[in-house]
C-alpha positions as CSV (number, residue, x, y, z in Angstrom):
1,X,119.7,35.6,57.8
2,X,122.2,38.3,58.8
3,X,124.9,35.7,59.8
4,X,124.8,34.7,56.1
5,X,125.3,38.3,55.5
6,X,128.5,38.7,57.8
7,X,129.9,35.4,56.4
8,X,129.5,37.0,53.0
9,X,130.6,40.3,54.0
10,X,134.1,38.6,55.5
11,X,134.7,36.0,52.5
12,X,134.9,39.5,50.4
13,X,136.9,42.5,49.5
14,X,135.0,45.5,51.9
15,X,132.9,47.2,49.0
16,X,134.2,50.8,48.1
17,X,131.2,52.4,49.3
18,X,131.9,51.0,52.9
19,X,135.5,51.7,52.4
20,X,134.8,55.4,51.8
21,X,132.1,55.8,54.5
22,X,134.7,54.5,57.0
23,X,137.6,56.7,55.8
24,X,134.6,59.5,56.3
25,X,134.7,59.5,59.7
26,X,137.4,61.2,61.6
27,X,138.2,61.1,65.4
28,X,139.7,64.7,64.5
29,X,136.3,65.8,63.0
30,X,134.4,64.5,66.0
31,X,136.6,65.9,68.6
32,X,136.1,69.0,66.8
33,X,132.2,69.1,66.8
34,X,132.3,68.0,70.6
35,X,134.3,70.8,71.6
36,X,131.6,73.3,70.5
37,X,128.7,71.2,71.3
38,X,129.3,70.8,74.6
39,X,131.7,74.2,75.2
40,X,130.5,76.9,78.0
41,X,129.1,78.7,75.6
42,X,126.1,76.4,75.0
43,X,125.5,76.5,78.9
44,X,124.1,72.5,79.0
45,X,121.4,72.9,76.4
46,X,118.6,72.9,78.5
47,X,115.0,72.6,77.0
48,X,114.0,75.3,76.0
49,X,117.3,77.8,76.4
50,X,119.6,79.8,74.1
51,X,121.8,77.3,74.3
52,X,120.1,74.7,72.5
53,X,119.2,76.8,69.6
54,X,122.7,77.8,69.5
55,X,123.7,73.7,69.0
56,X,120.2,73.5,66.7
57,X,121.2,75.9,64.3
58,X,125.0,74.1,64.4
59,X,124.0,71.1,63.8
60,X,121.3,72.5,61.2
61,X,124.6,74.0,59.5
62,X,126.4,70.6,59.6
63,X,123.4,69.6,58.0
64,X,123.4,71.8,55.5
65,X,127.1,71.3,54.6
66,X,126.4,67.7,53.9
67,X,123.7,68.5,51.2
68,X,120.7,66.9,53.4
69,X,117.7,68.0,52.1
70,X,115.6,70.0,55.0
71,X,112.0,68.5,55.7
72,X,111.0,70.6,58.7
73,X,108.4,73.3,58.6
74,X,111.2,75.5,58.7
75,X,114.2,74.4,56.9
76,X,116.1,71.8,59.0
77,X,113.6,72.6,62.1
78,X,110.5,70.3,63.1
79,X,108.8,73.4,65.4
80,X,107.1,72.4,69.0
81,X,105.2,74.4,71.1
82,X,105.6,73.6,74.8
83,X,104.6,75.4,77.9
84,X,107.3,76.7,79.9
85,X,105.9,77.0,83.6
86,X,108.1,79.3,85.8
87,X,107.9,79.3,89.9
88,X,106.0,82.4,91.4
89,X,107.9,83.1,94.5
90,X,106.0,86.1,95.4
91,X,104.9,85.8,99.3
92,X,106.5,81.9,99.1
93,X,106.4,80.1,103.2
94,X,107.2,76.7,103.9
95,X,107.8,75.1,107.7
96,X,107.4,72.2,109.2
97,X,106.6,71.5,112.5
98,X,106.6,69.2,115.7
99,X,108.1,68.6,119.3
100,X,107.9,72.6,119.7
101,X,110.1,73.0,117.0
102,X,109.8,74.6,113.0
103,X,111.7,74.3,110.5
104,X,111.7,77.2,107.5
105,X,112.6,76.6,103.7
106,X,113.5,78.9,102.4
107,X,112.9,79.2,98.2
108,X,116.4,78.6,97.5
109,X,116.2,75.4,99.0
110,X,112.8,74.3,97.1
111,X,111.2,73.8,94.1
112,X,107.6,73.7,93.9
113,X,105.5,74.6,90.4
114,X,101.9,74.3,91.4
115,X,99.3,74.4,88.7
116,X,96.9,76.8,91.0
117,X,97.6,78.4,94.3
118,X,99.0,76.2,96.6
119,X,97.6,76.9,100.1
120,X,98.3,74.1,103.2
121,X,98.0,74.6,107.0
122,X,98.8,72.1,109.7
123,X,98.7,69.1,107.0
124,X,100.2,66.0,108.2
125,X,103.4,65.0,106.9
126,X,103.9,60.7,106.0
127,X,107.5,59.6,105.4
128,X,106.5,57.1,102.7
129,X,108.5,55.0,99.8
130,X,107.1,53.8,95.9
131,X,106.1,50.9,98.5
132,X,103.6,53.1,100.4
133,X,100.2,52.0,100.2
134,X,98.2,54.6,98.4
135,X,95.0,54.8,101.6
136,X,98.1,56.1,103.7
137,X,98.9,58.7,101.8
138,X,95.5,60.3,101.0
139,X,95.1,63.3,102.3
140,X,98.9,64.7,104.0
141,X,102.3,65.5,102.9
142,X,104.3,62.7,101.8
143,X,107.9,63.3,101.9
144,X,109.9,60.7,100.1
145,X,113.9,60.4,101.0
146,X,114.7,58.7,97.8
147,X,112.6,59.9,95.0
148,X,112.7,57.5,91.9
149,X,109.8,58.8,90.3
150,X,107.1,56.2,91.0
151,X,104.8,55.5,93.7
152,X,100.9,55.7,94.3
153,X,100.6,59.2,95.3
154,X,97.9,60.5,93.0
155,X,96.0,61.7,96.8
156,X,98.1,63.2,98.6
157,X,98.1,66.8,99.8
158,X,101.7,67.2,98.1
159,X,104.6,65.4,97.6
160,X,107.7,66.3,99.1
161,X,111.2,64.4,97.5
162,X,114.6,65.3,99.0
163,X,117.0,66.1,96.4
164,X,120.9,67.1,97.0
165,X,120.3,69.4,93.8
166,X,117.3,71.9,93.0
167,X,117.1,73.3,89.7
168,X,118.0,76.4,88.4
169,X,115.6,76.5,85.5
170,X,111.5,76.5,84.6
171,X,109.7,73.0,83.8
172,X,108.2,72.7,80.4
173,X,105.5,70.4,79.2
174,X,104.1,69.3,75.9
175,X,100.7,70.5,76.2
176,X,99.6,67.6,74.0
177,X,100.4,65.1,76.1
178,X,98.7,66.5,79.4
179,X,99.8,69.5,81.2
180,X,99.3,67.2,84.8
181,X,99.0,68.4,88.8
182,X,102.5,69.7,89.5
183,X,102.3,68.5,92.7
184,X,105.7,67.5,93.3
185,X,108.3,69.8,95.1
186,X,111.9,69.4,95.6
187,X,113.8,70.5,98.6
188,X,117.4,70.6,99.3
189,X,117.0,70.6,103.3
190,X,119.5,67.9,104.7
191,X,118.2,68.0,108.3
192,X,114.5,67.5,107.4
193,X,114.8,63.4,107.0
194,X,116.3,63.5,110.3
195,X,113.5,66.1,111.7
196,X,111.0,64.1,110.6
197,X,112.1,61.0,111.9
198,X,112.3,62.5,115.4
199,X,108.9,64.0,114.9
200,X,106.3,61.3,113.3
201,X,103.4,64.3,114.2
202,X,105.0,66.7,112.5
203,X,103.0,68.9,110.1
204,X,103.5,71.1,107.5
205,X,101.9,74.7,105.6
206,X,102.7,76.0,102.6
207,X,101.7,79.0,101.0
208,X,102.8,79.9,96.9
209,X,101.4,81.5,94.0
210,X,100.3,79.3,90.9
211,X,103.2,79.3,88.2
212,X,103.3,81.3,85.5
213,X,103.0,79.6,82.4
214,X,104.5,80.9,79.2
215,X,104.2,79.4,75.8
216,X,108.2,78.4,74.1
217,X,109.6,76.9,70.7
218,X,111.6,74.3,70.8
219,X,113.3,71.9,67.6
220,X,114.2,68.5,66.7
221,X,116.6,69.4,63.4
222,X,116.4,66.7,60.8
223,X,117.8,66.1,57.4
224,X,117.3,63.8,54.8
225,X,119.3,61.6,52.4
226,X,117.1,60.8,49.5
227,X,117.3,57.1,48.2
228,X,118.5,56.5,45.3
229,X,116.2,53.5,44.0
230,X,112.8,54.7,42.9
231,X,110.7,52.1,44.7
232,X,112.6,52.1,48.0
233,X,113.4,56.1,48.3
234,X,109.7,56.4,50.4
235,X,110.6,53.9,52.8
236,X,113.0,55.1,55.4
237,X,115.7,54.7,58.2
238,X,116.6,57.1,60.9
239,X,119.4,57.4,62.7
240,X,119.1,59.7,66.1
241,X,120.3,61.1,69.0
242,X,119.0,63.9,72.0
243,X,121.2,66.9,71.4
244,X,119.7,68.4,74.8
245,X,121.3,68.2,78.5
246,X,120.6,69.8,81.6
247,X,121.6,73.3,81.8
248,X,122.9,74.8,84.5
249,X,123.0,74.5,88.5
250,X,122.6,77.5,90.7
251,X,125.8,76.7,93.2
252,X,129.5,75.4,92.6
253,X,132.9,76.9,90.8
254,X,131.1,74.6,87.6
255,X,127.7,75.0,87.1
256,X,126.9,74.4,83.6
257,X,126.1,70.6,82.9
258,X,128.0,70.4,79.1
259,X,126.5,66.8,78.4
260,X,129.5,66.4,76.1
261,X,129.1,62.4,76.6
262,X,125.3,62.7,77.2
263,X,124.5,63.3,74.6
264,X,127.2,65.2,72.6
265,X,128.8,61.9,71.7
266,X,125.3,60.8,70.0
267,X,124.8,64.4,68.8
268,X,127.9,64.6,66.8
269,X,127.9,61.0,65.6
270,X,124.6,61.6,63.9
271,X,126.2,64.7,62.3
272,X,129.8,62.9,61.4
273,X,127.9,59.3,59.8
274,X,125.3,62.0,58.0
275,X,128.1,63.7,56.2
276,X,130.0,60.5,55.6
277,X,127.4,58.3,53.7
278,X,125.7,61.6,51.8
279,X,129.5,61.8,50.3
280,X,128.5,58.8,48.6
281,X,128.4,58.8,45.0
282,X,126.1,56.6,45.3
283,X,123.8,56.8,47.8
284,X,121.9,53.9,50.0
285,X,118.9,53.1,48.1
286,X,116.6,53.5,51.2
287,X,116.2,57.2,52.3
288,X,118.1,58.1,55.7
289,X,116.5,60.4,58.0
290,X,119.2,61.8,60.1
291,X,117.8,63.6,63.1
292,X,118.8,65.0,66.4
293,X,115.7,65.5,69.3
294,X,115.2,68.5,71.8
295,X,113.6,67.3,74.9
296,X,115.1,63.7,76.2
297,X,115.9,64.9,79.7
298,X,112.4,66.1,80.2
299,X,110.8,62.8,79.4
300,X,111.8,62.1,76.1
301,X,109.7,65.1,75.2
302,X,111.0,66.1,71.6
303,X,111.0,61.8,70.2
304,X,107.1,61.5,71.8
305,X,106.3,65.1,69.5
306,X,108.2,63.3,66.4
307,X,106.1,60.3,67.3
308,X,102.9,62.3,67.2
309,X,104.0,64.6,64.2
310,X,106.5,62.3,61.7
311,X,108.3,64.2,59.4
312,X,108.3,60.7,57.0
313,X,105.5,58.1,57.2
314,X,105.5,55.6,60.0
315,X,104.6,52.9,58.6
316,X,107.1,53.5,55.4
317,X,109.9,53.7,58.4
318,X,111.6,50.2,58.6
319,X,114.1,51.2,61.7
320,X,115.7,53.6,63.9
321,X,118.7,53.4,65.4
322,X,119.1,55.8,68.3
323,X,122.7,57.2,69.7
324,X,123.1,57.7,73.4
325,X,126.7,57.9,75.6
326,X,129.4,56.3,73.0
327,X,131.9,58.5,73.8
328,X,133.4,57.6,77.5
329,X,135.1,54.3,77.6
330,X,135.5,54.1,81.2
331,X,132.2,52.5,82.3
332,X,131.5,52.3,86.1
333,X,131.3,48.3,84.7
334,X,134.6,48.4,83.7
335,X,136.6,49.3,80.6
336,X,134.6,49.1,77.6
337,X,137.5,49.5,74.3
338,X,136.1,48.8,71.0
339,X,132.6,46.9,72.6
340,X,129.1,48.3,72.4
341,X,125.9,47.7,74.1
342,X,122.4,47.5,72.3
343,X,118.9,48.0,74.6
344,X,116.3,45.5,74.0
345,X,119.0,43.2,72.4
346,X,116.8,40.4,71.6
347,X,113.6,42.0,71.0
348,X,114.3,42.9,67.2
349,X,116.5,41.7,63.9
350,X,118.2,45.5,64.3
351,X,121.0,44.4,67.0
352,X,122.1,41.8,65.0
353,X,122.6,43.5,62.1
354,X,124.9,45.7,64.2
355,X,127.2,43.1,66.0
356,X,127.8,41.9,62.1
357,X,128.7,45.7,61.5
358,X,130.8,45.4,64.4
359,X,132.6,42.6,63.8
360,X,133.8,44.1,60.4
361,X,135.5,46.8,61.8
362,X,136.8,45.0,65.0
363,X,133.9,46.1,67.8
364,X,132.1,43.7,69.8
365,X,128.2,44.5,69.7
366,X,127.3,42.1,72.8
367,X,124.3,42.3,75.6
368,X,124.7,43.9,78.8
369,X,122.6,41.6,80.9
370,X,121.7,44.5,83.5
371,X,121.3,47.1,81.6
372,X,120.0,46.3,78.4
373,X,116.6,45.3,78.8
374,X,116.3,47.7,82.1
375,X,117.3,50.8,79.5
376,X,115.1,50.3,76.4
377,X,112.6,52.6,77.6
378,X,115.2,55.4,79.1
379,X,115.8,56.8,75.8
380,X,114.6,58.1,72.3
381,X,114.0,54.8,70.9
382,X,110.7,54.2,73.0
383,X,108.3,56.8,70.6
384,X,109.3,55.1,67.5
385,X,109.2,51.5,68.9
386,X,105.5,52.2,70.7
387,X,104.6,52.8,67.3
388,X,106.1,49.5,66.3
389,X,109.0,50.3,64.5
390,X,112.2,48.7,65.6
391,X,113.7,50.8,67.2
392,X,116.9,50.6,69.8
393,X,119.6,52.8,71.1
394,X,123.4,51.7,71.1
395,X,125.7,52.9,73.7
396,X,129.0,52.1,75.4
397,X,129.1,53.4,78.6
398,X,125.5,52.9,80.4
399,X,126.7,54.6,83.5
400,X,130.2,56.4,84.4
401,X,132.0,58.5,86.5
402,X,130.3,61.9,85.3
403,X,127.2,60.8,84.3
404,X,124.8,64.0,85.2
405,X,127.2,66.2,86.4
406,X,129.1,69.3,85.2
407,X,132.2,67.1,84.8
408,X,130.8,65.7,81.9
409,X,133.6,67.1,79.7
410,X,134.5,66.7,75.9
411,X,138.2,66.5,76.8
412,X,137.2,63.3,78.5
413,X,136.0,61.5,75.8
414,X,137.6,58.8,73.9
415,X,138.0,60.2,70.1
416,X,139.5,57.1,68.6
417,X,136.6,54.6,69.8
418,X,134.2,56.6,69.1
419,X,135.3,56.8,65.7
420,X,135.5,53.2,65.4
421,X,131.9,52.9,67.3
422,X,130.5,54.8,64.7
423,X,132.2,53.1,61.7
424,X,130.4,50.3,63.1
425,X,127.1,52.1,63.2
426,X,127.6,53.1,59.7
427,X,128.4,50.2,58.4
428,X,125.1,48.4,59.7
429,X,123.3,52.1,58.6
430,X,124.1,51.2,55.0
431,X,122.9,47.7,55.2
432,X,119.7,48.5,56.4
433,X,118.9,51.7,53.9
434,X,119.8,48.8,51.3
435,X,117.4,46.4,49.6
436,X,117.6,43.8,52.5
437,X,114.7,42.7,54.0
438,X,113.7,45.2,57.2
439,X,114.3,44.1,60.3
440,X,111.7,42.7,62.4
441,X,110.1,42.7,66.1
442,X,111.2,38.8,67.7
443,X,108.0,37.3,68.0
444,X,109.3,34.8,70.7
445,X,110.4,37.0,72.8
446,X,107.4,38.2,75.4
447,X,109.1,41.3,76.5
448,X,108.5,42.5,72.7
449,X,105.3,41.6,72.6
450,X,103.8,45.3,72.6
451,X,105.7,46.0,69.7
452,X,105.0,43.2,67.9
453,X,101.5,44.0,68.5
454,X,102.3,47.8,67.1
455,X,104.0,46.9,64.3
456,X,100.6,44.5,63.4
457,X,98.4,47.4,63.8
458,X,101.4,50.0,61.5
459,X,101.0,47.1,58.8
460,X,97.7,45.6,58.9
């Protein structure tokens, strides 16, 4: 179906619609949205901090500029609630022992938010891997060299991962999605792998306060271009991006994380292809949600809340294309000049419809065979596609040289492909907000099952 549509597309003039929505967007306009997005004074947009309402309320004015209509319950804002739960220092000890010897962490070199008072003497300490067998673990300390975020560790005493960099900043949780243990501390402590090793008997204590938890507001900022054809104005496409990073780092000449590739490049693209396409005279006859989320860094946290609470009906949403990391060219892969990578390539109709984008415009949409199955689920897209949506995210450099750290810089970023990246993505935007059929979930594909299976019981 869509490669009809591409060889139609090239046998024809480029329609003045897509002509103007390309001549929108402006490497000069993004680079100048980037700059402030990502600048010092934003200090990495953690979730929650001053910073990210500073880049809420920009992008809410960018917003506004365009003539998007606000649908949050305030304005451009869709409001959460999360907990913010802050470590209580007060009369904090931590050493381990063994062969005669302790070792003492002190709290700048840990980070532990326990849910109650956490009070261990003499517990065992297990070196143990997501491997571990979950009987072994029951019980002691489990110290993990190379945390990764999984393994069967539901019984232990607490769980100890070694981490080069502790956070500066509180955890927050969305209490509707289960507050959980806090049972897992951080500690930047070099010599303890090797203590450890030397001392399999080695035990530890631990004595902290419980956290203090404080309720925070948090907001996704949305707008919305009204369709122009009165049946299909109440169905709906979204285009997104995380506008959050990862704040600040208590050590180093740098220590504000600007996230200007992750995700200011996403960020800003939203904002640049909104304001292009509602200078339509015309506009798509869909409606276009165009929306950035709070929260992706802590679990995807602000996408899940949207998922919960929509803003437009689910099951009158026919796609969502999410924006992550288009703005660096030089991938750790290699080069990547004019190309673009699509997770979950073959599980829907929606990354086709974007390599034909990207062929008009001269941008190769292809399938990173390592990383874009493994990414689907590391981004925004998930929420909307557990709901059965199809739903991806489109990036160009999956990993690369500053990826999560405070070099992440908007000088770095290539202006002119991004520009042409998201010509690309607007191009494929205004297909889908047309009358052409919505794209669907590939049935024959058995890693898109769930979905399929989600978008049976979103249209039964």
């Amino acid at each position: 179906m869509y490669s009809l549509l591409l060889a139609l597309l090239l046998s024809a003039d480029v329609t003045p619609q897509m002509q103007a929505t390309m001549d929108h967007i402006s490497a000069q306009s993004l680079r100048g949205h980037l700059s402030f997005i990502a600048s010092d004074l934003l200090e990495g947009r953690a979730t929650p901090s001053r910073g990210l309402d500073l880049a809420a309320e920009y992008i809410a004015a960018q917003f506004r500029r365009a003539g998007l209509e606000p649908v949050g319950d305030d304005g451009y804002f869709q409001t959460a609630t999360l907990i913010q739960r802050e470590p209580n220092w007060d009369g904090f000890e931590m050493t381990v022992t063994g062969g005669g010897k302790t070792i003492r962490i002190d709290k700048s070199e840990a980070y532990l938010l326990p849910a109650a008072a956490l009070n261990l003497r003499d517990v065992p300490v297990i070196v143990a891997d997501q491997n571990t067998p979950a009987e072994q673990t029951r019980g002691k300390v489990v110290f993990v060299a190379n945390w990764r975020g999984r393994g069967s560790f539901d019984q232990a005493s607490l769980v100890i991962a070694s981490s080069g960099n502790i956070p500066t900043g509180p955890q927050v949780r969305d209490p509707e999605a289960g507050v959980g243990r806090g049972a897992i501390s951080l500690v930047n402590k070099p010599e303890l792998a090797a203590f450890l090793k030397d001392n399999p008997d080695a035990r530890l204590s631990v004595h902290m306060a419980a956290s203090i938890d404080r309720p925070v507001k948090v907001h996704n900022v949305a707008g919305l271009l009204r369709g122009s054809d009165p049946e299909l104005s109440d169905t709906y496409v979204l285009l997104t991006a995380h506008y959050d990073h990862l704040g600040t780092r208590a050590t180093g000449d740098d220590k504000i994380f600007n996230g200007a590739n992750d995700d200011g490049s996403g960020t800003v693209s939203v904002v640049e292809i909104a304001s292009a396409i509602a200078a339509l005279k015309e506009h798509p006859k869909r409606s276009v949600l165009f929306m950035t989320f709070f929260g992706e860094e802590r679990g995807l946290v602000g996408s899940r809340y949207y998922g919960r609470h929509p803003i437009v009906p689910l099951d009158k949403t026919v796609a969502d294309l999410n924006l992550e990391q288009i703005g660096r060219t030089d991938a750790s892969d290699g080069a990547q000049i004019g190309t673009a990578s699509i997770t979950g390539f073959d599980f829907s109709e929606l990354p086709g419809i974007l390599a034909d984008a990207g062929q008009i415009v001269g941008v190769k949409v292809y399938k990173n065979e390592e990383a874009s199955d493994a990414y689907f689920g590391r981004s925004d897209n998930q929420a909307l596609a557990d709901v059965g949506i199809p739903a991806h995210t489109l990036c160009v450099a999956f990993d690369y040289p500053d990826y999560h750290k405070v070099s992440d810089h908007w000088e770095k970023v290539d202006y002119a492909n991004m520009a042409k990246v998201d010509r690309a993505i607007a191009l494929a935007l205004l297909h889908v907000a047309s009358d052409a059929p919505p794209p669907k979930w590939n049935e024959s594909n058995p890693k898109a099952k769930k979905y399929v299976d989600a978008a049976k019981k979103l249209h039964p």
